[in-house]
C-alpha positions in Angstrom: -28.3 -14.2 29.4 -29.2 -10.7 28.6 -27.0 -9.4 30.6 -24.7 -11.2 28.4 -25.8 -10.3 25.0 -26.1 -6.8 26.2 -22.4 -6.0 27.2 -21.9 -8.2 23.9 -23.1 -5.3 21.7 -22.0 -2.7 23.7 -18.8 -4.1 22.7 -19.7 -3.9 19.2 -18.0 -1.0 16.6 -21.7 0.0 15.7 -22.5 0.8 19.4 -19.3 2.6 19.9 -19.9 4.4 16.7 -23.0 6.4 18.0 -21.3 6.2 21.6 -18.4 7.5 21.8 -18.6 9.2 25.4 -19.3 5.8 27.1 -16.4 4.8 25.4 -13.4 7.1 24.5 -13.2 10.7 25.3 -11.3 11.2 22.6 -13.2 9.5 19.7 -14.6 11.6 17.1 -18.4 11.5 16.5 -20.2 9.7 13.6 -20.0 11.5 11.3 -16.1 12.3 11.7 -16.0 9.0 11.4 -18.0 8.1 8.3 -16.0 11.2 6.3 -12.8 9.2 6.7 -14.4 5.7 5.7 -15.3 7.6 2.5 -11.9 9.1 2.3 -10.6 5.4 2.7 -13.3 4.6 0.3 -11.8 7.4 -2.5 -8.2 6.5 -2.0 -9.1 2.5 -2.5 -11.0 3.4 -6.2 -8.2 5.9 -7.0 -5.3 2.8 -6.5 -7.5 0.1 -8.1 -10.0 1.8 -10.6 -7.5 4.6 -11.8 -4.4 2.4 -11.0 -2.9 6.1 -9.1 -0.1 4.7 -7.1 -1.5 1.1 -5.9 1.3 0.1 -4.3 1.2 2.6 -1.6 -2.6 4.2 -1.7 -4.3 1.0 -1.3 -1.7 -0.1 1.7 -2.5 3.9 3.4 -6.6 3.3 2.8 -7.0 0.1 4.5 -4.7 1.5 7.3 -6.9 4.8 7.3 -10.1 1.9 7.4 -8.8 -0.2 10.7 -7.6 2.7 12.8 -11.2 4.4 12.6 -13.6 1.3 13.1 -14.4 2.2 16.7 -13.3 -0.1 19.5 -10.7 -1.4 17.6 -7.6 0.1 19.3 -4.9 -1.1 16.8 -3.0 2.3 16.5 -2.7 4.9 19.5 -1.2 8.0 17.5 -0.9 9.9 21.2 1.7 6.7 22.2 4.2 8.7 19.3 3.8 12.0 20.3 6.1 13.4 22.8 10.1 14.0 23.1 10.2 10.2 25.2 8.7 7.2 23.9 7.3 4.5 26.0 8.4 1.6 24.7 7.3 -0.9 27.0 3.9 0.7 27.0 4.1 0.1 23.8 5.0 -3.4 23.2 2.6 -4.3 26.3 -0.4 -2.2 25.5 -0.2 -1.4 21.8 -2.0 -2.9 19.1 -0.4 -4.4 15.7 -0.4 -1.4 13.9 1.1 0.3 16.9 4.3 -2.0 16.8 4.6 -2.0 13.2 4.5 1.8 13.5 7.9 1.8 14.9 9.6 1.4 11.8 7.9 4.7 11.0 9.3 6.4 13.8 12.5 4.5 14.0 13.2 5.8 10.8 13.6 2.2 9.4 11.0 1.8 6.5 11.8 5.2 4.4 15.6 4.3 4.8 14.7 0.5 3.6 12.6 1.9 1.1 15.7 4.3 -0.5 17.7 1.3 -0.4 15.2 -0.4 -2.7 14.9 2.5 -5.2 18.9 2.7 -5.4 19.0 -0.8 -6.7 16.3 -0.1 -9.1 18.0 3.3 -10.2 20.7 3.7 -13.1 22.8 6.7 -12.4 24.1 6.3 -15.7 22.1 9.3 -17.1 23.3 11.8 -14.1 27.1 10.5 -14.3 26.9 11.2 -18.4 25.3 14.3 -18.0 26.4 15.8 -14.1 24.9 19.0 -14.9 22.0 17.7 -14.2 21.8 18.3 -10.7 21.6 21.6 -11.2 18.1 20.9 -12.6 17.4 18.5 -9.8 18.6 21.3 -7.3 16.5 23.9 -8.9 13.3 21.6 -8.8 13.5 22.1 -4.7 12.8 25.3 -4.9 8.8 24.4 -3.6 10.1 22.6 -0.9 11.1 25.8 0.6 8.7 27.7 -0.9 5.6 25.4 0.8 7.8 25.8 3.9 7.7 29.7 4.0 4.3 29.8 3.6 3.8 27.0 6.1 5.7 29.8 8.5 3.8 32.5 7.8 0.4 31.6 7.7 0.8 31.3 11.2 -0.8 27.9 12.0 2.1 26.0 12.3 5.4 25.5 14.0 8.6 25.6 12.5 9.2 22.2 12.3 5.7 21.1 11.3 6.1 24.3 8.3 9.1 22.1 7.4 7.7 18.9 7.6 5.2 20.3 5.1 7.4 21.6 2.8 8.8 18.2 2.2 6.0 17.3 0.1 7.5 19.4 -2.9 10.1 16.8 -3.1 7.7 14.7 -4.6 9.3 12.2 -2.7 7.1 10.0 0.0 9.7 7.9 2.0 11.7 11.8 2.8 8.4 13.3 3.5 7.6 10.5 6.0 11.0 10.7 7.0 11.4 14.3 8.4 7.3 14.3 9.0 7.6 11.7 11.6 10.7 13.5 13.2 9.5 16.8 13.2 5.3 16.6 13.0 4.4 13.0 13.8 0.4 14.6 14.3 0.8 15.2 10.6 1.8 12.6 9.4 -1.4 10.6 7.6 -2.0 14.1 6.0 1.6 15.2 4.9 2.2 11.4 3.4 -1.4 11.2 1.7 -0.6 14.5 -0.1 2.5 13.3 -1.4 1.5 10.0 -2.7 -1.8 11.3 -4.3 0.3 14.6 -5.9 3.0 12.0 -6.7 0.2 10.0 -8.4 -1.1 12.8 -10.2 2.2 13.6 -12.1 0.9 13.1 -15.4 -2.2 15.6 -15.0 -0.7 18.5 -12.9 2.4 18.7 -14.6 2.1 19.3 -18.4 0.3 22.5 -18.1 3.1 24.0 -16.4 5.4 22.5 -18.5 3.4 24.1 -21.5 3.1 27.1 -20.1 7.0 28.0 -18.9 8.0 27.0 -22.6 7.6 28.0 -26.3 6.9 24.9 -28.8 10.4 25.9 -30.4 12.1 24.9 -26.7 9.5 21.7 -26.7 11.0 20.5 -30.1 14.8 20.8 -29.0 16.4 17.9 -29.5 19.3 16.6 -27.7 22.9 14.5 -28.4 22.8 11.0 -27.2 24.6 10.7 -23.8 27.6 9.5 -23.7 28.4 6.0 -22.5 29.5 5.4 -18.8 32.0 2.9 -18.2 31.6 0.4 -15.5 34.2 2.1 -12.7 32.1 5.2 -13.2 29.5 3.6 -11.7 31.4 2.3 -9.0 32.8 5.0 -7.8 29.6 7.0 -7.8 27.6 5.9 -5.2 30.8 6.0 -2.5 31.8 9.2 -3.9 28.3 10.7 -3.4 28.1 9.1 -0.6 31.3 10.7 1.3 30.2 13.9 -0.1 26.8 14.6 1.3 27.7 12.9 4.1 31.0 15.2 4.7 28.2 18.4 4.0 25.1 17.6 5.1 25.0 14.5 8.1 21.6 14.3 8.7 20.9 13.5 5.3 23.2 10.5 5.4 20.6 7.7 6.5 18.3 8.3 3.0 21.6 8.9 0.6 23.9 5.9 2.7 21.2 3.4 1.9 20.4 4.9 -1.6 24.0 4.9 -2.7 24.2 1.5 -1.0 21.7 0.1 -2.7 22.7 1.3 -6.1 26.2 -0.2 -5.3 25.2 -3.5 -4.9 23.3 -3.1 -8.0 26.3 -2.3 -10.6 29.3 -4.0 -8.8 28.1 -7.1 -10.3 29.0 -9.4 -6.8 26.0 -9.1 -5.5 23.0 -9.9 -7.5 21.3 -11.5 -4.8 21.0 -8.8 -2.5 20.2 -6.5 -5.2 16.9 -8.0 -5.9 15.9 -9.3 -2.7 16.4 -5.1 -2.2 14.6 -4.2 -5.4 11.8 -7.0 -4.8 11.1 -8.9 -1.6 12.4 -6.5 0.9 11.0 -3.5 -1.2 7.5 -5.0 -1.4 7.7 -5.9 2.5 8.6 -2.7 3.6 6.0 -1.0 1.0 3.0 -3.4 2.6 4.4 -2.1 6.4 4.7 1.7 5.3 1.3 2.6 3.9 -0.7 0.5 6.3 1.0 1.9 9.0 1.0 6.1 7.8 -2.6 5.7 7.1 -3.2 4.7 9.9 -2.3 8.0 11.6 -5.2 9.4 9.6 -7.3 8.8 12.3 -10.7 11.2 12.3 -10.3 13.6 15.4 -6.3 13.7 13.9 -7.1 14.6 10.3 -10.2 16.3 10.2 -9.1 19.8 11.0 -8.3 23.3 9.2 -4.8 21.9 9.3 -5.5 19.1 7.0 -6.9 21.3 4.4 -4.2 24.0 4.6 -1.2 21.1 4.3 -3.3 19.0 1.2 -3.1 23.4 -0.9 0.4 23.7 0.6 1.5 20.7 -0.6 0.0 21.6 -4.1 1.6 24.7 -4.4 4.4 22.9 -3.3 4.5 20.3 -6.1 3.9 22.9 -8.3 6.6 25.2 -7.6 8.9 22.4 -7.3 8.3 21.9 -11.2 8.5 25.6 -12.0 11.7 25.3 -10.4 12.9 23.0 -12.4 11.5 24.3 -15.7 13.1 27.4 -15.2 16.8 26.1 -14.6 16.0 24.3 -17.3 15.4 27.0 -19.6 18.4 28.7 -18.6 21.0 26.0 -18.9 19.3 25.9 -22.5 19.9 29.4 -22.7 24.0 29.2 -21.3 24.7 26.3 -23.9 22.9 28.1 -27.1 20.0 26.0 -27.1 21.0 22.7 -26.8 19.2 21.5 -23.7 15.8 20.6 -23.9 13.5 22.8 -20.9 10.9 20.0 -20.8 13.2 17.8 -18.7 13.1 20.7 -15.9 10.1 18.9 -14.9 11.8 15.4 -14.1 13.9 17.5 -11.4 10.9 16.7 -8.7 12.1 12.9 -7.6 8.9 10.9 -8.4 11.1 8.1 -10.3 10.5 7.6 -13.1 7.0 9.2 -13.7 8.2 12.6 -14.0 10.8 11.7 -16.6 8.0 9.7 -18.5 5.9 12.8 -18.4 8.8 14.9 -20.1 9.0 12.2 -22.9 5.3 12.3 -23.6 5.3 15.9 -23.4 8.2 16.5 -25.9 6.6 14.0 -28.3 3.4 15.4 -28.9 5.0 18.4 -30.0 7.3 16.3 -32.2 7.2 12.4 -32.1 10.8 11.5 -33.4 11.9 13.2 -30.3 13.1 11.1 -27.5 14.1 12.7 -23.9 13.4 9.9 -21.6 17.2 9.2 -21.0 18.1 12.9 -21.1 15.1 13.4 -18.4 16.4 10.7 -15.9 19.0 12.6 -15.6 17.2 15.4 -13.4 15.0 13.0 -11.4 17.7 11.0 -10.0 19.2 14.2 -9.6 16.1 15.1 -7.2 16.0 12.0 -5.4 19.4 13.0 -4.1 18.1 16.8 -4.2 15.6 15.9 -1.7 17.1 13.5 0.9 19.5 16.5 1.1 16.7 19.3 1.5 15.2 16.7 4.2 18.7 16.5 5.9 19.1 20.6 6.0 15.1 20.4 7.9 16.7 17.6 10.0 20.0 20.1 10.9 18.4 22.8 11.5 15.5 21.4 14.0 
């Protein structure tokens, strides 16, 4: 009988915990361990006491939480990592999150996930106003910006430096995308990074946005958009579609279900599918996602030098990203004699539609009859496409 209640708690996660030898070479120690329930811990109060992104960072915690409980063995990031999968090792040895990870690295959930922000999306402010992807073009620039430095601090590979320069995107389904093509070992940090910077849209950017522009500029006030007749919308997500596709290939899984999604939208035929797309299978997909990149975060994984370096990168990143898109901005308002408002630069990063909130809050504090949200849409759909292409460019080149 004690026999049996002693292999009973050395079964136990608060044996393994202190034990890690007897158990798993590869386990962190205790400490390593209680720094990422704490992490866990942070990102749970961010999504529910500051409301930061709930849908996603409270999804990524609890998966950070079940793949460090020792003894567990849900997730098995080393089963992932390597140019051939095992498959049947997988689906015979793996745990749940291990099997739901393969939608990660299937590329199925960020492609879902694009399908469900297309049917949410109206184009209409892009189609009306198509120079406006020339602010969401201009609002990559930190994506290749974080990736340089990436390269030339040395501590990374090409295609992890690329994978981290995704996060200036501002876009988590593309960062995941080309993270768990390129740098699956990265993944739980490169995807936390984005999601919290992505959460943090209202307090990192208006600073910048201040800063890059003089109140004159912040008080511009622009024409109502035209309106966009119904076969304009049709024809845009095909058209764009056949486009990037025809240009860039490898970005054709993120835009093809965007595009697809946003068609099934504004045809009118299809109502159905368009919210199963922007509810059901959105929210399923979501739910699989999060608690399947945070589970990647696993202690020996993320607690490194590494971690650090991607969570400033990816800052920088973001930041840049919004410089970016302030400046072309401020030049287009310069090229058409001060009609174009440089506050909306900041919508070019694709966080839809925070960032284009942020631009209308901005611009009416400096004058409250001012209204840019529609005007700001505009560059953030831009930068959703703006970024599934900078992602398929990474994708090309590695």
């Amino acid at each position: 009988m004690l026999e049996k209640i002693q292999n009973f708690l050395e079964t136990t996660g608060i044996y393994r915990l202190f034990n890690p030898a007897e158990t798993d070479a590869n386990q962190a120690v205790w400490w390593q361990t209680a720094i990422m329930f704490v992490i866990a811990g942070v990102l749970v109060y961010l999504a529910i006491g500051r409301k930061f992104e709930p849908l996603l960072l409270l999804p990524i915690a609890i998966g950070m939480l079940l793949t460090n409980i020792p003894g567990a063995n849900m997730f098995h990031l080393d089963f992932f990592i390597g140019e051939e999968i095992n498959y049947g090792q997988i689906l015979h040895g793996g745990g749940l999150l291990d099997l739901l990870y393969l939608g990660v690295k299937l590329g199925i959930y960020p492609c879902l996930i694009f399908m469900g922000i297309g049917a949410m999306t109206d184009f209409s402010p892009l189609i009306a106003n198509p120079k406006s992807l020339l602010i969401g073009a201009g609002a990559q620039l930190g994506v290749f910006v974080a990736f340089s430095g990436a390269l030339l601090s040395g501590f990374y590979t090409p295609e992890q430096a690329a994978a981290i320069g995704s996060i200036g995107g501002a876009d988590g389904p593309t960062a995941i995308l080309v993270t768990k093509t390129l740098a699956p070992a990265l993944l739980g940090a490169i995807a936390i990074a984005a999601y919290s910077y992505m959460a943090l849209i209202p307090m990192i950017q208006p600073p910048i946005m201040k800063g890059l522009t003089t109140k004159r500029e912040r008080q511009i006030k622009m024409t109502t958009l035209r309106p966009v007749s119904k076969i304009e919308k049709l024809l845009f997500p095909i058209v764009v579609t056949f486009v990037v596709g025809l240009i860039v290939p490898d970005a054709l899984p993120l835009i093809g279900c965007l595009m697809f999604g946003n068609l099934l939208n504004v045809c009118g035929v299809t109502d159905r599918l368009s919210k199963t797309a922007q509810n059901e299978l959105m929210n399923i997909v979501t739910i699989f996602l999060g608690i399947t990149v945070g589970a990647t975060a696993s202690a020996e994984n993320f607690l490194r030098l590494q971690t650090v370096l991607i969570i400033v990168l990816g800052l920088v990143a973001f930041c840049i990203s919004t410089v970016g898109g302030v400046l072309t901005a401020k030049i287009m308002n310069w090229i058409t004699g001060g009609k174009i408002n440089p506050l909306i630069g900041s919508a070019g990063v694709s966080a839809v539609p925070m960032a284009a909130r942020v631009s209308q809050l901005v611009g009416q504090k400096e004058d409250p009859s001012n209204f840019l949200l529609m005007h700001a849409m505009g560059p953030n759909v831009a930068g959703v496409i703006g970024s599934a292409v900078a992602a398929g460019v990474f994708l090309s080149w590695f």
